[in-house]
N, C-alpha and C positions, 0 to 999 in steps of 0.2 A: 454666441460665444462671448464669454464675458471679458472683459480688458485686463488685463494684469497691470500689477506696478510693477516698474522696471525698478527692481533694485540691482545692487554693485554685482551680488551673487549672481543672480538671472543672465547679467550683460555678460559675465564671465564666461557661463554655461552657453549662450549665443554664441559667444569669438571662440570657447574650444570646437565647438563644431562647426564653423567655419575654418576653422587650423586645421581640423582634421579632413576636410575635401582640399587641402591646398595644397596641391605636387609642389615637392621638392626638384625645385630644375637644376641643383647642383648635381654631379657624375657619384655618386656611391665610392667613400674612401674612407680613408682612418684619419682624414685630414678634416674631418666635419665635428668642430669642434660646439657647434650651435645648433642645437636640435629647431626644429619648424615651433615650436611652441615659445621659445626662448625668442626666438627673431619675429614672429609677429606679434606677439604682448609685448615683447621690449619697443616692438614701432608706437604699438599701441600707449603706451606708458607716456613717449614724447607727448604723444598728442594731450591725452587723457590729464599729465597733469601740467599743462600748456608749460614747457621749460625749452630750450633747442640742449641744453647741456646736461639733462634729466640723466640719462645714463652715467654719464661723467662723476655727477653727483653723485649716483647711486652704488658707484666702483669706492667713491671716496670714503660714503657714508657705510661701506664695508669694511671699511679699512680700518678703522676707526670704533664703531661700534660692533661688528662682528655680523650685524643684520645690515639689510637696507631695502627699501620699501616697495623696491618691482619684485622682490621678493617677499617679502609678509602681502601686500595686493593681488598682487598679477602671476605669483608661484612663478617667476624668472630665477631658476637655478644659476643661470651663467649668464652674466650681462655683454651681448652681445658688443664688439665696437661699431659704434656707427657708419666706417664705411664697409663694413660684414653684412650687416640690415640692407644698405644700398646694394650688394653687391648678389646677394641672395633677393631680395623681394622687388626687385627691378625684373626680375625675369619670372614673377608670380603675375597672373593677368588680370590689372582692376576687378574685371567683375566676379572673379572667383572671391573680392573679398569684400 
């Protein structure tokens, strides 16, 4: 098997299908304002581009330019707030991810 390089696209395609085996353990409502894709690339995004206020940034850098870059990156249509992420991916189980 030959090695691949991990490019930005690859790691992308790896974490949607990871998103995609990950239950949703919130109750089924019209109150789910944050889809499973949007909440773990948006966790993903903190990390990825080492900030703690990355999302914060990223509501601002909306605000202002009209884009912001968990969107052009990571396709995060609605940036989660950060205790939504705590609140939904606290109850997803490490090794599922």
């Amino acid at each position: 098997m030959e090695a691949q390089r991990l490019s930005f696209a690859l790691m992308l395609s790896y974490l949607n299908r990871v998103v995609e085996r990950v239950e949703d353990p919130r109750q089924r409502s019209n109150a789910q304002r944050y889809g499973r894709w949007d909440l773990v690339l948006g966790a993903f995004a903190v990390f990825y581009l080492q900030c703690p206020s990355v999302l914060e940034h990223q509501r601002q850098m909306q605000i202002r330019h009209g884009h912001n870059n968990a969107q052009r990156l990571f396709g995060v249509m609605t940036i989660p707030t950060p205790n939504q992420l705590k609140n939904v991916l606290d109850g997803v189980a490490a090794a599922v991810l």
